[in-house]
PDB file of N, CA, C and O in Angstrom, chain B, residues numbered from 101:
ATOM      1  N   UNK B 101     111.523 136.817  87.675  1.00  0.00           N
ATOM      2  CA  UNK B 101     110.469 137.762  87.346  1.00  0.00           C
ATOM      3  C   UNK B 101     111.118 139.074  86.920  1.00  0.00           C
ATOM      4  O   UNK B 101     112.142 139.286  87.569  1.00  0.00           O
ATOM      5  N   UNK B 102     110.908 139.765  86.265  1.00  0.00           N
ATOM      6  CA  UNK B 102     111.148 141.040  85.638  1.00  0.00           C
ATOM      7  C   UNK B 102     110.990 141.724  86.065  1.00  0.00           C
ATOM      8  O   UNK B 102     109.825 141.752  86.460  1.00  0.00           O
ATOM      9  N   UNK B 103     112.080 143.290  86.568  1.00  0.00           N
ATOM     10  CA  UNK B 103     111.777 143.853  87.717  1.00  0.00           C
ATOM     11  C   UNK B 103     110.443 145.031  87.638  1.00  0.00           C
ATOM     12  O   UNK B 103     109.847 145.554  88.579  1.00  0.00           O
ATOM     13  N   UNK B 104     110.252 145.205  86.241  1.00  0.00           N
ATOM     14  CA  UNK B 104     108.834 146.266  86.022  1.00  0.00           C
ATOM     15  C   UNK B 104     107.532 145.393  86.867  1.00  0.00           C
ATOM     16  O   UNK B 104     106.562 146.006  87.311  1.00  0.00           O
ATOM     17  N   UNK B 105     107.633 144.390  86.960  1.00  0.00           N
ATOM     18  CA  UNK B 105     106.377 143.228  87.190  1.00  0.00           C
ATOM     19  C   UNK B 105     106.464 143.359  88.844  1.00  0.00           C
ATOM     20  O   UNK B 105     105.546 143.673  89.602  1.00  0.00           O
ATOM     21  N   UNK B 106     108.073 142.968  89.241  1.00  0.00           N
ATOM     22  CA  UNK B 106     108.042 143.155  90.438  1.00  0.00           C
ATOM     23  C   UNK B 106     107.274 144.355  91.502  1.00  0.00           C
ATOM     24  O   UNK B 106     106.421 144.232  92.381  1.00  0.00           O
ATOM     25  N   UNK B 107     107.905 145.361  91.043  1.00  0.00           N
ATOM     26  CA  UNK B 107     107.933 146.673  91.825  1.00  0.00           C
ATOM     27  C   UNK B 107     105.962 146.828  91.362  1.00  0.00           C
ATOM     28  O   UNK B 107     105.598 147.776  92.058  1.00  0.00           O
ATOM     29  N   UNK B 108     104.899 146.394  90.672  1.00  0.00           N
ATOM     30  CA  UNK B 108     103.927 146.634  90.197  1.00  0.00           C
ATOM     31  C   UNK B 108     103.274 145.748  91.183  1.00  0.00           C
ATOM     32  O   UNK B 108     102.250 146.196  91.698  1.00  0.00           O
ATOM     33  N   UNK B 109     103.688 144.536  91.554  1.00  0.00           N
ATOM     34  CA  UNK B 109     102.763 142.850  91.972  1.00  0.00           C
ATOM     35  C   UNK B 109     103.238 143.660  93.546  1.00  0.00           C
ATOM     36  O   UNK B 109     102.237 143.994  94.179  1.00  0.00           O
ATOM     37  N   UNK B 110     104.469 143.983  94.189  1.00  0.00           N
ATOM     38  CA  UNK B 110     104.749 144.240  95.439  1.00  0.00           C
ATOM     39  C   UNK B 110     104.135 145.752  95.793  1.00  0.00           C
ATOM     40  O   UNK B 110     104.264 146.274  96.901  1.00  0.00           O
ATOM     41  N   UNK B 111     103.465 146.349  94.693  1.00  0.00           N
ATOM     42  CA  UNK B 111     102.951 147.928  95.157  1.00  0.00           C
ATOM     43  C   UNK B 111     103.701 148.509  95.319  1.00  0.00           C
ATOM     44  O   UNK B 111     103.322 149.534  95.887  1.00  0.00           O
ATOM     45  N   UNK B 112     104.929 148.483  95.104  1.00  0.00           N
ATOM     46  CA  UNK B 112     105.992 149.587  95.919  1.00  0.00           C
ATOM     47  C   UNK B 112     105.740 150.838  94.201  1.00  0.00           C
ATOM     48  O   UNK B 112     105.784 152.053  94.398  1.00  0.00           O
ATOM     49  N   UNK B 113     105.511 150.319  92.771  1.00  0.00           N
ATOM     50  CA  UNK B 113     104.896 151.568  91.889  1.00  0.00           C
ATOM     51  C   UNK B 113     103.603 150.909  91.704  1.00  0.00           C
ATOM     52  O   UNK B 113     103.368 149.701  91.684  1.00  0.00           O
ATOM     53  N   UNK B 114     102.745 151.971  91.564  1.00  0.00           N
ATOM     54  CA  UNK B 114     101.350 151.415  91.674  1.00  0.00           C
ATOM     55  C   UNK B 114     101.101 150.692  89.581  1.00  0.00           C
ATOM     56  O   UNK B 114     100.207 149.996  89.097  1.00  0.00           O
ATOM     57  N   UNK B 115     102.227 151.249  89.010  1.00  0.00           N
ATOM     58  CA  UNK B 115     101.806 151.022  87.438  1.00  0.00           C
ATOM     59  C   UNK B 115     103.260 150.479  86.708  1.00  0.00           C
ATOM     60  O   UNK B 115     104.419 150.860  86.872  1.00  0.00           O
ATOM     61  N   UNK B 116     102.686 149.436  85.845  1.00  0.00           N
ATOM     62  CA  UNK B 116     104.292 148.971  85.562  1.00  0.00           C
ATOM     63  C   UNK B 116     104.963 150.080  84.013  1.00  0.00           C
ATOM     64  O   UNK B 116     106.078 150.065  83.491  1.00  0.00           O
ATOM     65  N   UNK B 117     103.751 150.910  83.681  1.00  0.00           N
ATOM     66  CA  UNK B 117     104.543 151.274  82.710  1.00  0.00           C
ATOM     67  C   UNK B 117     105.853 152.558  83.566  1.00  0.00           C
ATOM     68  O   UNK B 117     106.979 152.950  83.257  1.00  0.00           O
ATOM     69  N   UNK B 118     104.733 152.882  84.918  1.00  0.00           N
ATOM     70  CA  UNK B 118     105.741 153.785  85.349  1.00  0.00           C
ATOM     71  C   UNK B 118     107.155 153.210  85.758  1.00  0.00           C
ATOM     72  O   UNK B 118     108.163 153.830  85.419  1.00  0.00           O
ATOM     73  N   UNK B 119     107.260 151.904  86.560  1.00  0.00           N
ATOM     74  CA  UNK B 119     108.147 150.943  87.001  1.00  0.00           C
ATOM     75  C   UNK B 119     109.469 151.187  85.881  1.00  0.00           C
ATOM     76  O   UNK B 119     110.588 151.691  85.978  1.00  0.00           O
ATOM     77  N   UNK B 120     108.604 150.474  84.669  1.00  0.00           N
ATOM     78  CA  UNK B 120     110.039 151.143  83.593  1.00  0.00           C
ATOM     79  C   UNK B 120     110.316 151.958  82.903  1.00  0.00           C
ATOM     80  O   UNK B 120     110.931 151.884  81.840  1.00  0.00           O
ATOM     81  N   UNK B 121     109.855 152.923  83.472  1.00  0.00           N
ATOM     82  CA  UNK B 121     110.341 154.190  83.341  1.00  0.00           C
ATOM     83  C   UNK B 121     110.903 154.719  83.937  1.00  0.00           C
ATOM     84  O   UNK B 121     111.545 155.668  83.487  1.00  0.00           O
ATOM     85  N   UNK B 122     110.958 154.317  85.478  1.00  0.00           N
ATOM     86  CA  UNK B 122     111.837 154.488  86.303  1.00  0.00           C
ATOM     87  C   UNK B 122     112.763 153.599  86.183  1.00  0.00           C
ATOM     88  O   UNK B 122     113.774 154.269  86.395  1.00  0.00           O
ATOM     89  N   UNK B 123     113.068 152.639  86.004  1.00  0.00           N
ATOM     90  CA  UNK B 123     114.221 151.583  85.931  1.00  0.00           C
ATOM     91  C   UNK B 123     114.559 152.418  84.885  1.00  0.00           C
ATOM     92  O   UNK B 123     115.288 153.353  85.216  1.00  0.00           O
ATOM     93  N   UNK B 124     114.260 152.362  83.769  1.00  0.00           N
ATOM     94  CA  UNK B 124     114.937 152.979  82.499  1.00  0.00           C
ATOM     95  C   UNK B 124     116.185 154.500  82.351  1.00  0.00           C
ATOM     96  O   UNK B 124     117.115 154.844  81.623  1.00  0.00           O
ATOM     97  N   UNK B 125     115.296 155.107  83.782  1.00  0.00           N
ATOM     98  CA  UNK B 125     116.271 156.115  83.953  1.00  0.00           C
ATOM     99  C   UNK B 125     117.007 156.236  84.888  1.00  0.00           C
ATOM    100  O   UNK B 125     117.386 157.280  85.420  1.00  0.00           O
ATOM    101  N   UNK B 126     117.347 154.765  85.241  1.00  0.00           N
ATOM    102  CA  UNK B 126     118.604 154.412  86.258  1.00  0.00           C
ATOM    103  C   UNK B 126     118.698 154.624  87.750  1.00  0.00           C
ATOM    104  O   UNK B 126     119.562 154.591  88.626  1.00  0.00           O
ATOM    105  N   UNK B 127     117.099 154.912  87.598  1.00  0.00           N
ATOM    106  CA  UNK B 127     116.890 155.266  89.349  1.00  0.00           C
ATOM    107  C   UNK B 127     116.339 153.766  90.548  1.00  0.00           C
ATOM    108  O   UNK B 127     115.737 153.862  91.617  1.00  0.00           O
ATOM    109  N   UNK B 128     116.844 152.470  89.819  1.00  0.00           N
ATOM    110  CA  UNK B 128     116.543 151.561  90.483  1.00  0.00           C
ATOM    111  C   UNK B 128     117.932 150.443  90.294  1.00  0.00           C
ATOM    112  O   UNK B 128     118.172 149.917  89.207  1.00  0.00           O
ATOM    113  N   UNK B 129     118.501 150.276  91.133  1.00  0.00           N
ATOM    114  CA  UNK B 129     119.853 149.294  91.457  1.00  0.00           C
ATOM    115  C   UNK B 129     119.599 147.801  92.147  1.00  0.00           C
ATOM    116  O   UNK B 129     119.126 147.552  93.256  1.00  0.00           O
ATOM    117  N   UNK B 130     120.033 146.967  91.201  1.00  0.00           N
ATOM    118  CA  UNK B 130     120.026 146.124  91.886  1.00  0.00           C
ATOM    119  C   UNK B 130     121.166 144.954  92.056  1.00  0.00           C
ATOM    120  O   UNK B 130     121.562 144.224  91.147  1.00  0.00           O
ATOM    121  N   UNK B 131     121.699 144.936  93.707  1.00  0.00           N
ATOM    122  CA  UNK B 131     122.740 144.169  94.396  1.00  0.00           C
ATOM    123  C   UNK B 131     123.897 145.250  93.416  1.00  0.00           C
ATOM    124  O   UNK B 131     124.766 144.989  92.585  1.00  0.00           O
ATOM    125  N   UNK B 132     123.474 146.297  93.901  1.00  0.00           N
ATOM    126  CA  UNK B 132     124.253 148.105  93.341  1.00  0.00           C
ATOM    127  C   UNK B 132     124.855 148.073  92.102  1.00  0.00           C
ATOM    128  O   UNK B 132     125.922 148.646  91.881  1.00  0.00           O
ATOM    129  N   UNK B 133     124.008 147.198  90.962  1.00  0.00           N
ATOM    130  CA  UNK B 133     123.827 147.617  89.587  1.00  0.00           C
ATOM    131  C   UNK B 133     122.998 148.034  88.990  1.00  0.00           C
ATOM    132  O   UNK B 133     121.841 147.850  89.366  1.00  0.00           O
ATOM    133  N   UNK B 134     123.262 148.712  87.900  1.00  0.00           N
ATOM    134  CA  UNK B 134     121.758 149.708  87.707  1.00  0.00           C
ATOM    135  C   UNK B 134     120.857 148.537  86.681  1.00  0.00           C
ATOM    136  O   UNK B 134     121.273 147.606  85.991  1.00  0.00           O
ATOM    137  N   UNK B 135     119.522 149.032  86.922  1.00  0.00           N
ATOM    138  CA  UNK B 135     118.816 147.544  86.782  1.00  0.00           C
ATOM    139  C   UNK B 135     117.941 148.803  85.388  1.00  0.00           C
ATOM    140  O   UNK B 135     117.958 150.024  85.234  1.00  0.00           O
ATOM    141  N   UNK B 136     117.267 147.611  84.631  1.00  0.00           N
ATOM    142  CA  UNK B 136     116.235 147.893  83.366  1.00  0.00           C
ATOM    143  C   UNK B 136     115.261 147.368  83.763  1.00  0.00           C
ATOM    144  O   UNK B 136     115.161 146.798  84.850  1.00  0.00           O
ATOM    145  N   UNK B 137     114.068 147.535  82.603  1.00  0.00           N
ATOM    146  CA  UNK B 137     112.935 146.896  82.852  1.00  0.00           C
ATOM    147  C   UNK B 137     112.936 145.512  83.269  1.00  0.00           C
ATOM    148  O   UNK B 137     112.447 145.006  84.279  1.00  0.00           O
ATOM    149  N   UNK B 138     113.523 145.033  82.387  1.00  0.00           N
ATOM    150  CA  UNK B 138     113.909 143.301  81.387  1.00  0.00           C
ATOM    151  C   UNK B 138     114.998 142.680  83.053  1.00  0.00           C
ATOM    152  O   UNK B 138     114.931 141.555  83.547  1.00  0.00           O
ATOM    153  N   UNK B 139     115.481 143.317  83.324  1.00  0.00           N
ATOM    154  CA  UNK B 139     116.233 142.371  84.492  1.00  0.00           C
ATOM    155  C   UNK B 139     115.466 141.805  85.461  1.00  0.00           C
ATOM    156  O   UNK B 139     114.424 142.272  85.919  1.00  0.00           O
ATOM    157  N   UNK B 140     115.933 140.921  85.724  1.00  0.00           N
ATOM    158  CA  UNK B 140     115.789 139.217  86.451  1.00  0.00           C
ATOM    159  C   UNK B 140     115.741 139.675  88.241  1.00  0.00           C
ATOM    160  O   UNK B 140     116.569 140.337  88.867  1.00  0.00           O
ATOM    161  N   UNK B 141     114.273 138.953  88.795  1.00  0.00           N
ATOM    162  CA  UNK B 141     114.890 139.389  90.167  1.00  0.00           C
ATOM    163  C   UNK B 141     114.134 138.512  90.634  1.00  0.00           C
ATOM    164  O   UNK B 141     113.007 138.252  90.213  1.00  0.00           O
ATOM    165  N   UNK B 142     114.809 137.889  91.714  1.00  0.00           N
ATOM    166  CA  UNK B 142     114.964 136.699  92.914  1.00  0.00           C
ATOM    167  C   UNK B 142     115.118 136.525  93.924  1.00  0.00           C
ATOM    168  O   UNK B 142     115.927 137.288  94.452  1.00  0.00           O
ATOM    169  N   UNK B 143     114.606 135.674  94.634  1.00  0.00           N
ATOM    170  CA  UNK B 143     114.553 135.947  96.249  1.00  0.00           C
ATOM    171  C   UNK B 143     116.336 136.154  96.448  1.00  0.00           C
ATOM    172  O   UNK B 143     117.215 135.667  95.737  1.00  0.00           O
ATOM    173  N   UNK B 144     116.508 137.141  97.792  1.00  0.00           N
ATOM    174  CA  UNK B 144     117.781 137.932  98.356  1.00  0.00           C
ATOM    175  C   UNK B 144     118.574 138.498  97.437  1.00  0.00           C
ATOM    176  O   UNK B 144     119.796 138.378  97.358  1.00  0.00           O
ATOM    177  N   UNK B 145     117.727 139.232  96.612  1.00  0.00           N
ATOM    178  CA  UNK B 145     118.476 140.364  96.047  1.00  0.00           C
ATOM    179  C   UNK B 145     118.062 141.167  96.654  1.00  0.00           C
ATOM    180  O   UNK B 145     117.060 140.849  97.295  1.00  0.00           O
ATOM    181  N   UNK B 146     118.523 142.502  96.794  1.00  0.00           N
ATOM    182  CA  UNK B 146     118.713 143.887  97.651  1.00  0.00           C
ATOM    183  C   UNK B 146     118.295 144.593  96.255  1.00  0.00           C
ATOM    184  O   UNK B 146     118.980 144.399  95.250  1.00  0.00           O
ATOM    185  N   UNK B 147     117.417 145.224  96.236  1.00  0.00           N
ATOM    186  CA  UNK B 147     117.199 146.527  95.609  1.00  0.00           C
ATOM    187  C   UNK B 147     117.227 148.051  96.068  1.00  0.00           C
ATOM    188  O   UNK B 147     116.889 148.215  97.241  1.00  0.00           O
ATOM    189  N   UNK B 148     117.563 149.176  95.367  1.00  0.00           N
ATOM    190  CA  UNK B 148     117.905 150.428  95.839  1.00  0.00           C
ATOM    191  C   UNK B 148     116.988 150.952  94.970  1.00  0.00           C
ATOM    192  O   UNK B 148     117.022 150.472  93.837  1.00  0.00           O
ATOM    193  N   UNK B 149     116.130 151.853  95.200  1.00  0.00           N
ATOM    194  CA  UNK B 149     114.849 152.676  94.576  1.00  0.00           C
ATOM    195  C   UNK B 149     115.549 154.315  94.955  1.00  0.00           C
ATOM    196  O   UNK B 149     116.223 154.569  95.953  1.00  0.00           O
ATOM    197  N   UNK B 150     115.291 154.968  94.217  1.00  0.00           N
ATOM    198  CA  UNK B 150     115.271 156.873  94.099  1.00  0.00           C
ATOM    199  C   UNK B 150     113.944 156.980  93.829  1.00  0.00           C
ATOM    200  O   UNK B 150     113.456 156.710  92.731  1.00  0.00           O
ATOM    201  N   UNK B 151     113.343 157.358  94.768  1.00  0.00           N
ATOM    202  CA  UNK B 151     112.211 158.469  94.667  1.00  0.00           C
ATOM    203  C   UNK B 151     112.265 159.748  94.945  1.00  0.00           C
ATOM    204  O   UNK B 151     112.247 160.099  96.125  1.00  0.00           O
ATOM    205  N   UNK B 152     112.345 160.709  93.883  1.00  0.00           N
ATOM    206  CA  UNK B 152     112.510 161.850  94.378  1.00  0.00           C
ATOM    207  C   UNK B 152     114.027 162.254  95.194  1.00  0.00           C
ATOM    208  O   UNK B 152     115.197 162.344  94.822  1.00  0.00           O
ATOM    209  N   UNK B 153     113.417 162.409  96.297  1.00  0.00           N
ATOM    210  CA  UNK B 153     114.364 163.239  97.221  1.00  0.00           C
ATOM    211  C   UNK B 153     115.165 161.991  98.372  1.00  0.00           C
ATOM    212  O   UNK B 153     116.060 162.200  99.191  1.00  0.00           O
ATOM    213  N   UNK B 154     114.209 160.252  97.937  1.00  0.00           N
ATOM    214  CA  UNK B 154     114.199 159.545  99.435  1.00  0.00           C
ATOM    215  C   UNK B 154     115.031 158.475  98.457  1.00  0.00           C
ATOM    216  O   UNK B 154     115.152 158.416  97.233  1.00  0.00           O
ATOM    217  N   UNK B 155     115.671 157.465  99.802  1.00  0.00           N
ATOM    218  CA  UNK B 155     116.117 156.708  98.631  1.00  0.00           C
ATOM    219  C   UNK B 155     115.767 155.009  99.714  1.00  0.00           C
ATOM    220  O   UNK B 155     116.144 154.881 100.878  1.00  0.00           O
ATOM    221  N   UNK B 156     115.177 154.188  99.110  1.00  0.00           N
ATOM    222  CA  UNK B 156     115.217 153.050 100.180  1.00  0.00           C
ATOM    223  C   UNK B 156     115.866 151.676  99.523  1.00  0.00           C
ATOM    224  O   UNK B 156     115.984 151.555  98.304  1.00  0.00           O
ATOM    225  N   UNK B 157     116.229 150.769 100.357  1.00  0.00           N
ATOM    226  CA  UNK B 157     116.857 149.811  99.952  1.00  0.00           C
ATOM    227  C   UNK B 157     116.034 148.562 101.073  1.00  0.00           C
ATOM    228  O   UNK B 157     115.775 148.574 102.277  1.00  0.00           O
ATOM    229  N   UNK B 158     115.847 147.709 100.130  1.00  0.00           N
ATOM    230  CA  UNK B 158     115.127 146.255  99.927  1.00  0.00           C
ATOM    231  C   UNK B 158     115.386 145.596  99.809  1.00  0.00           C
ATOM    232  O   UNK B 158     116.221 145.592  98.905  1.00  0.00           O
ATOM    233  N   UNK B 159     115.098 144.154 100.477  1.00  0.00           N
ATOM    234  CA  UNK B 159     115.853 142.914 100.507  1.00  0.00           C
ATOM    235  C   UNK B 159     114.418 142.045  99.541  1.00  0.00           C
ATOM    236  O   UNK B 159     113.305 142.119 100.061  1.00  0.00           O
ATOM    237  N   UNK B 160     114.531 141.437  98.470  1.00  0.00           N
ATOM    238  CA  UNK B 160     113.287 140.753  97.728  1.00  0.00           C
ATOM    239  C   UNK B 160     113.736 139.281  98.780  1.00  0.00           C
ATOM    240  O   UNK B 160     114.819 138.702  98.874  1.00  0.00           O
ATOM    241  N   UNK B 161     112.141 138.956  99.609  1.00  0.00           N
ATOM    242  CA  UNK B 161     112.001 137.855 100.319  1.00  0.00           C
ATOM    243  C   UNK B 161     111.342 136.980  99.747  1.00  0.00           C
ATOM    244  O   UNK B 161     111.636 135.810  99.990  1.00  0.00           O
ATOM    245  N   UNK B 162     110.193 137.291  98.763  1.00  0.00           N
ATOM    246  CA  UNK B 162     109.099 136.055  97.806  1.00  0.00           C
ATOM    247  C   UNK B 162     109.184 136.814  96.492  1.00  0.00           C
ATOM    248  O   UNK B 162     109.512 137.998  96.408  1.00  0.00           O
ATOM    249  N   UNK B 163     108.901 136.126  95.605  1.00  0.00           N
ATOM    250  CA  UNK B 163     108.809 136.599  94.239  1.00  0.00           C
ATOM    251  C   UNK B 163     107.340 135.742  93.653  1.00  0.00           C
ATOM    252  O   UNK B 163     107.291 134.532  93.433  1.00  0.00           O
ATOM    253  N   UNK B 164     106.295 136.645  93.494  1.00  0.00           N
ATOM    254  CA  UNK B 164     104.798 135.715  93.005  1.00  0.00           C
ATOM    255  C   UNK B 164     104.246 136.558  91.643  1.00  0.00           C
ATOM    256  O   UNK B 164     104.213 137.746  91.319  1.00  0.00           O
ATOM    257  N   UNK B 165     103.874 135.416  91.092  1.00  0.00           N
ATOM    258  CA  UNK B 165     102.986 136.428  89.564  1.00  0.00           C
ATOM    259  C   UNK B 165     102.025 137.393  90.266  1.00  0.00           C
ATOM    260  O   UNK B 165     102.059 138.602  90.037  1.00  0.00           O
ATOM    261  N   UNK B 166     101.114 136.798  91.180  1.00  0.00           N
ATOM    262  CA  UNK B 166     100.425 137.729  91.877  1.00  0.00           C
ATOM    263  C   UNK B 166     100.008 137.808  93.342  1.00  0.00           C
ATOM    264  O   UNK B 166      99.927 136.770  93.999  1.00  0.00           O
ATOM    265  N   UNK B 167      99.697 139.187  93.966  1.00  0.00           N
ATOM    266  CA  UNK B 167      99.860 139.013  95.525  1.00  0.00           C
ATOM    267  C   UNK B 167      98.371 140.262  95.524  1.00  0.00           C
ATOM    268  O   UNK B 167      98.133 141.163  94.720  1.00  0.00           O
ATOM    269  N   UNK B 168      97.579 139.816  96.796  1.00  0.00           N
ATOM    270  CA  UNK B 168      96.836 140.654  97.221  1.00  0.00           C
ATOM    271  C   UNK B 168      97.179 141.902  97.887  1.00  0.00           C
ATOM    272  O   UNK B 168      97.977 141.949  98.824  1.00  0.00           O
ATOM    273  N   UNK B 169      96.477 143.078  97.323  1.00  0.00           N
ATOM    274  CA  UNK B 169      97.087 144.295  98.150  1.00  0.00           C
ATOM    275  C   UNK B 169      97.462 144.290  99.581  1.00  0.00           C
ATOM    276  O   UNK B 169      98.274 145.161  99.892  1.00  0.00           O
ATOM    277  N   UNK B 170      97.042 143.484 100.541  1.00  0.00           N
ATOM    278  CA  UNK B 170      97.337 143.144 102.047  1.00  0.00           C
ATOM    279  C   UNK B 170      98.297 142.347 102.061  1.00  0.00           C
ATOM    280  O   UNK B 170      99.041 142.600 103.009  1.00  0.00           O
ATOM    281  N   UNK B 171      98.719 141.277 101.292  1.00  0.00           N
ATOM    282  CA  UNK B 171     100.300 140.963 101.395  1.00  0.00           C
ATOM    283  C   UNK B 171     101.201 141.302 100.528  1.00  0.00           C
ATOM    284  O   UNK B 171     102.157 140.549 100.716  1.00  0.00           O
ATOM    285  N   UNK B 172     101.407 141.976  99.735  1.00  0.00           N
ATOM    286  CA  UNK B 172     102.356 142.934  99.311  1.00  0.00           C
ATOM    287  C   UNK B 172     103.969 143.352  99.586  1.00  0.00           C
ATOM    288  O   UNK B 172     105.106 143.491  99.134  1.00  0.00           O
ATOM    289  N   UNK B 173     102.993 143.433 100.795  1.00  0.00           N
ATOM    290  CA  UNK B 173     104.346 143.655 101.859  1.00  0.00           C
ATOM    291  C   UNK B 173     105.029 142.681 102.131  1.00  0.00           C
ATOM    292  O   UNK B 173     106.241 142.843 102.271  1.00  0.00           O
ATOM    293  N   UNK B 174     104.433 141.362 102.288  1.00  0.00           N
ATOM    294  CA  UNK B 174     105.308 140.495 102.488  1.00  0.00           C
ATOM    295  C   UNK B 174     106.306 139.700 101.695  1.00  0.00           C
ATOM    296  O   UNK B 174     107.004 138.750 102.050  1.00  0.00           O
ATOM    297  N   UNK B 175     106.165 140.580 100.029  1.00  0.00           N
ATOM    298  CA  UNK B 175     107.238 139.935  99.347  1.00  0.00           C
ATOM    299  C   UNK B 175     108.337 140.845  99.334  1.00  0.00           C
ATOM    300  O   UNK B 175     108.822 141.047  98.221  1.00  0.00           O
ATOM    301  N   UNK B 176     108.978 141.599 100.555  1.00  0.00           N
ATOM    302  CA  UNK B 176     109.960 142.508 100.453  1.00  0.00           C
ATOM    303  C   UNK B 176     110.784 143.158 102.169  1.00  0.00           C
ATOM    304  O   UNK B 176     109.940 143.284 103.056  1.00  0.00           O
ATOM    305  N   UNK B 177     111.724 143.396 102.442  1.00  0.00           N
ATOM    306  CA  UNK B 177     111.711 143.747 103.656  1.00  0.00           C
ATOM    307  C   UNK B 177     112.641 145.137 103.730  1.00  0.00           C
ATOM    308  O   UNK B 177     113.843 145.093 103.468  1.00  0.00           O
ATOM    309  N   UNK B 178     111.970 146.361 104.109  1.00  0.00           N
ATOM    310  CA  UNK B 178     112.418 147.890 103.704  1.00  0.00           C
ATOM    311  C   UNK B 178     114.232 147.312 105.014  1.00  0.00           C
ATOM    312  O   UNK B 178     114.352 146.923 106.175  1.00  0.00           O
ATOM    313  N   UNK B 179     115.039 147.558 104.055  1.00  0.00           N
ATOM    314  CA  UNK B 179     116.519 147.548 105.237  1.00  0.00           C
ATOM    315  C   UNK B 179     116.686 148.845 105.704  1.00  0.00           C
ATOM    316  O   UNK B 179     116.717 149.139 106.899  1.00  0.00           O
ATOM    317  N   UNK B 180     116.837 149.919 104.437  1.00  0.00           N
ATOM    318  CA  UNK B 180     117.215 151.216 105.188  1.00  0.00           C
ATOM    319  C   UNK B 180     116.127 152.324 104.168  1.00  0.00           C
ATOM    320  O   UNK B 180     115.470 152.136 103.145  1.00  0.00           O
ATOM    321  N   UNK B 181     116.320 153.311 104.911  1.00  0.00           N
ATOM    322  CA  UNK B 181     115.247 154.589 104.390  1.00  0.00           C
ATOM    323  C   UNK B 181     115.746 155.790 104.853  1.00  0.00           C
ATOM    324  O   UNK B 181     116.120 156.140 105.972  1.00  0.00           O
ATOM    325  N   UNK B 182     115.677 156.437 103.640  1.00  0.00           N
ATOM    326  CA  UNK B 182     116.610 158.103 103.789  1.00  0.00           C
ATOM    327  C   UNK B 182     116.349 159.351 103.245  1.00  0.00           C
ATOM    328  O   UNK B 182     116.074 159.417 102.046  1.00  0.00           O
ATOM    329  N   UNK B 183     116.385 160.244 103.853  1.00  0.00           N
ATOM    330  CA  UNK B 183     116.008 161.387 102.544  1.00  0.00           C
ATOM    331  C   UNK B 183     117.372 161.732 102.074  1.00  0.00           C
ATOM    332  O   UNK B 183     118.331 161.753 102.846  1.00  0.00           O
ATOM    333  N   UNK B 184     117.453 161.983 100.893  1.00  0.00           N
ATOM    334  CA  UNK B 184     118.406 162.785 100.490  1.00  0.00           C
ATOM    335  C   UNK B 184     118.908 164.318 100.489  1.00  0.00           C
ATOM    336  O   UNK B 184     118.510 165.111  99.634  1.00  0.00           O
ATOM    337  N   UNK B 185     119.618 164.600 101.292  1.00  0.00           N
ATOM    338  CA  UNK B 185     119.622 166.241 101.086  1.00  0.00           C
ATOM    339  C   UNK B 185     120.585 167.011  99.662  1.00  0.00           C
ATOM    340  O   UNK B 185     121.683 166.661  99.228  1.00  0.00           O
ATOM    341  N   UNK B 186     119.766 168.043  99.238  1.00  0.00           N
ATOM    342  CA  UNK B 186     120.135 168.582  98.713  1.00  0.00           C
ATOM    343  C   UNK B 186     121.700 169.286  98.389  1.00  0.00           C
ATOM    344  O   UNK B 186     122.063 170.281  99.015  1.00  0.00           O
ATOM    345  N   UNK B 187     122.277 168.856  97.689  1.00  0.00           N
ATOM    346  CA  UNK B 187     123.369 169.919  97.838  1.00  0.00           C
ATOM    347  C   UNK B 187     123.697 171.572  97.567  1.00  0.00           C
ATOM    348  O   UNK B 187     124.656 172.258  97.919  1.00  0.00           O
ATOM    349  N   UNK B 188     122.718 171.836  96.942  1.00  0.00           N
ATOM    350  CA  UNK B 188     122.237 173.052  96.934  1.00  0.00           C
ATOM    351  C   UNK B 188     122.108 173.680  98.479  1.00  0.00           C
ATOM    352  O   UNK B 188     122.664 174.770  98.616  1.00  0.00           O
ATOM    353  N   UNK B 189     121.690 173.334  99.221  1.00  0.00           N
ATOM    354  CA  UNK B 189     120.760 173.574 100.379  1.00  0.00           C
ATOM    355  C   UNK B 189     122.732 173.914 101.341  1.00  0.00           C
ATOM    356  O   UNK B 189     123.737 173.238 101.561  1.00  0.00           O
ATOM    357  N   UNK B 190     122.214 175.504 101.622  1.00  0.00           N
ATOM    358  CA  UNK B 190     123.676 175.688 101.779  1.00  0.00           C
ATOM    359  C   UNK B 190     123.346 176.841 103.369  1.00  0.00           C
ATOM    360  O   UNK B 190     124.075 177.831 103.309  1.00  0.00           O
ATOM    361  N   UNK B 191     122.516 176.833 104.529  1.00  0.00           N
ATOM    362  CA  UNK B 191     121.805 177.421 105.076  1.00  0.00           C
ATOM    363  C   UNK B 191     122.625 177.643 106.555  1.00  0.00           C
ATOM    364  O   UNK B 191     122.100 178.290 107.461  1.00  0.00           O
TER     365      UNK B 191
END
């Protein structure tokens, strides 16, 4: 499955045009290569997402054309979750 489709069917972006737009600008890794729209993703790959300031990393457990907003969750399992601090931030 294509990872714009993914990150859209699992809710983790609510819109796939945003999905690759974020993949596109290198803020989504996957098994810590930087991933595109168009790349391939399969159960136990690890994905790394940048949002903003946070950064989380994901293990893909199911891969489905489509999932109800209440299981969602279950095609993915959050491993780690972080904010990023600033390097600016000098206090």
């Amino acid at each position: 499955m294509r990872l714009d489709k993914f990150l859209k069917v699992s809710r983790l972006i609510k819109r796939r045009t945003v999905a690759k737009d974020v993949s596109g600008a290198g803020k989504i890794l996957i098994n810590g290569r930087p991933a595109k729209a168009a790349s391939d993703v399969k159960a136990g790959d690890k994905l790394t997402l940048l949002f903003g300031r946070r950064e989380v990393e994901l293990e893909v457990l199911e891969v489905a054309e489509t999932k109800r907003a209440d299981q969602a969750q279950e095609m993915y399992k959050i491993l780690r979750e972080e904010n990023i601090a600033s390097e600016d931030q000098s206090f």
